[in-house]
C-alpha positions in Angstrom: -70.1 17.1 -73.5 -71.2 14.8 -70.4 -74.1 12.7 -70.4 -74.7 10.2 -67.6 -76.0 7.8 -69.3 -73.6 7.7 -72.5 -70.3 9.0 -70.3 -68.6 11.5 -71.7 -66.8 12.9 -74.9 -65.7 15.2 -77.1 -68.7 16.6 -78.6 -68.7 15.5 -82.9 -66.4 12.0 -81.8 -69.1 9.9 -79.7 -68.0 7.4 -77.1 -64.6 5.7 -77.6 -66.2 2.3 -78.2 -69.6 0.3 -78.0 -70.5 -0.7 -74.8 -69.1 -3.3 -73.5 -66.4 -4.8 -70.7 -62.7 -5.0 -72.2 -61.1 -8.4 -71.7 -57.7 -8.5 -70.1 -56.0 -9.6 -73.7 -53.6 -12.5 -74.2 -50.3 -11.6 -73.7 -48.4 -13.9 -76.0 -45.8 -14.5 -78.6 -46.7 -12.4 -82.0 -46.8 -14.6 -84.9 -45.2 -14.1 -87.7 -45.4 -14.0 -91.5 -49.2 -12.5 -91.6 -50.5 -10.2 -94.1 -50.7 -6.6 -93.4 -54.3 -5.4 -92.5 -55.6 -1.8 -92.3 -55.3 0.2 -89.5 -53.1 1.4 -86.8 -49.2 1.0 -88.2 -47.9 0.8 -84.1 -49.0 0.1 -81.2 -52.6 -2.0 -81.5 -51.7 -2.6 -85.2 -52.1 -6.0 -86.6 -48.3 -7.9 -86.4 -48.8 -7.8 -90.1 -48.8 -4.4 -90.5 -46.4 -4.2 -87.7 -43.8 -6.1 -89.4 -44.2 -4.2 -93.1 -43.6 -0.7 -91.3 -40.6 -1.6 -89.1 -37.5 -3.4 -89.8 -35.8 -6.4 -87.2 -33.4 -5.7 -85.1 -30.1 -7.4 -87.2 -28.5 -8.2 -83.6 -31.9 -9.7 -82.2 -34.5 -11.8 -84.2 -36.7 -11.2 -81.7 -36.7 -7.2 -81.5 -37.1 -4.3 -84.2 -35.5 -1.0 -84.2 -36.6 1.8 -82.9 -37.3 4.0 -85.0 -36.3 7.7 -83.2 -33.4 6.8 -81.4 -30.9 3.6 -81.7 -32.1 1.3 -79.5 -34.9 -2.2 -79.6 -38.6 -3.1 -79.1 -39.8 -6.0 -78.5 -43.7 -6.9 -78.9 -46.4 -9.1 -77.4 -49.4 -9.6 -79.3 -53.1 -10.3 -78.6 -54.4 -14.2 -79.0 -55.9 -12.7 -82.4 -52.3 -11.2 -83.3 -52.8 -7.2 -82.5 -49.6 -5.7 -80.7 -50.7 -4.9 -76.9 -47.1 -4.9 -75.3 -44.4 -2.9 -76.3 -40.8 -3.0 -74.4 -38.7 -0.2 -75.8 -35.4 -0.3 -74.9 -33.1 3.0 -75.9 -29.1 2.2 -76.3 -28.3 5.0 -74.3 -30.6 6.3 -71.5 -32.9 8.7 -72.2 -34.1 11.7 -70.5 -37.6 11.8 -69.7 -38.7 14.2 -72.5 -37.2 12.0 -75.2 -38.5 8.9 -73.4 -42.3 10.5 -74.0 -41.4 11.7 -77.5 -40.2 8.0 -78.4 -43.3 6.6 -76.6 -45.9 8.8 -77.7 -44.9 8.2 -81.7 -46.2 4.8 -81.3 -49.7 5.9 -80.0 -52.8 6.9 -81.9 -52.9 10.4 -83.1 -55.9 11.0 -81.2 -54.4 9.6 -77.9 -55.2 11.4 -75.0 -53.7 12.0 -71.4 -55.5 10.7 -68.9 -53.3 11.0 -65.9 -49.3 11.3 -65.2 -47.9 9.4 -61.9 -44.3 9.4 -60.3 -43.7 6.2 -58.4 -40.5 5.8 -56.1 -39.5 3.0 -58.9 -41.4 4.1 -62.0 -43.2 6.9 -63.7 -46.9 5.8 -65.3 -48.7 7.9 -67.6 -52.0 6.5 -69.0 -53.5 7.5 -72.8 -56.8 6.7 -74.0 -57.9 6.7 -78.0 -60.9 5.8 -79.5 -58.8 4.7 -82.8 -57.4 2.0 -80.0 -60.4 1.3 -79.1 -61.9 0.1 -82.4 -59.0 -1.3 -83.5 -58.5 -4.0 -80.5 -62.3 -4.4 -80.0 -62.9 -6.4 -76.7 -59.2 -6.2 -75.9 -59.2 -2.5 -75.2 -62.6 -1.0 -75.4 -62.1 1.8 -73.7 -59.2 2.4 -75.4 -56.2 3.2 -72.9 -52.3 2.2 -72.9 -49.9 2.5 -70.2 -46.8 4.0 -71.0 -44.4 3.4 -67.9 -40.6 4.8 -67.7 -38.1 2.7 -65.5 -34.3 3.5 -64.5 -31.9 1.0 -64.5 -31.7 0.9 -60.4 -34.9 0.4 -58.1 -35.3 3.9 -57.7 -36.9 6.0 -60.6 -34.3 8.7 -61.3 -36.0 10.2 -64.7 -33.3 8.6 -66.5 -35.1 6.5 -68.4 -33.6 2.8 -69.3 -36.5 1.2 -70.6 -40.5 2.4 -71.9 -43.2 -0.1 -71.7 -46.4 0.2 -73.2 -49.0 -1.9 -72.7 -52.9 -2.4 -71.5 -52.3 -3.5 -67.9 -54.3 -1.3 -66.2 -58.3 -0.5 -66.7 -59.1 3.3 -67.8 -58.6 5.8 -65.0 -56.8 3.3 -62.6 -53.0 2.9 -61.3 -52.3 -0.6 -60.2 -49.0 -1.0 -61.1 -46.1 -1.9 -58.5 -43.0 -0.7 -60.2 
């Protein structure tokens, strides 16, 4: 259903979030030792939550496992301590498939495709979830993630080295410089 002056949706779920203009969120440090909160367990969970549902990295305090494949992640966190970076990190390269598999277990389950760019150094897909979007508030309100794949050379080969998620760019748009 599309109506100009609401946007549109899918009919039965309303508009993603209340009006209103997303702030580009602090990118900083997540705290730690918080309580859990409910919610979202990964991405645009609370660190609390976070940190109850996946286990440090024993060779990095500052990463967890991942949980599909051997390999890290390392967070960012909101000023008010919601995770809005991810930087996965596989041991062994994966192929693009896995890479999406891996990157799409940590978004909402009603995430959404909004568009899937090839760059000569990166690939960038971009999601959109209205659970993101109440969940971060005027972080996110439109609720979209960047997922980006990157090779290990300057060239994006499909081999894919490391998965970043995060809320760099606005809804719809493609900013990035890989």
């Amino acid at each position: 259903m599309c109506i100009v002056a609401t946007g549109c949706h899918v009919p039965g779920t309303g508009p993603p979030a209340a009006a209103g203009k997303t702030e580009q969120p602090v990118n900083v440090e997540c705290p730690s030792g918080k309580p859990a909160h409910s919610g979202l367990q990964n991405f645009g969970a609370y660190i609390g939550t976070w940190d109850v549902d996946h286990p440090r990295d024993p060779n990095d305090s500052a990463a967890y496992r991942l949980s599909t494949v051997s390999g890290d992640v390392e967070l960012r966190c909101s000023a008010d301590g919601y995770v809005v970076s991810e930087t996965m990190r596989p041991l062994f390269h994966s192929p693009e498939g896995q890479a999406l598999r891996i990157a799409l277990t940590d978004l909402p389950e009603d995430s959404m495709k909004v568009y899937d760019h090839r760059h000569p150094g990166c690939r960038v897909l971009q999601f959109e979830s209205a659970q993101l979007a109440r969940q971060l508030g005027a972080d996110d309100t439109d609720g979209r993630v960047d997922v980006v794949f990157t090779s290990d050379t300057s060239t994006y080969t499909g081999v894919v080295k490391t998965i970043l998620l995060d809320l760099f760019d606005p809804l719809g748009a493609d900013t990035r410089a890989c």
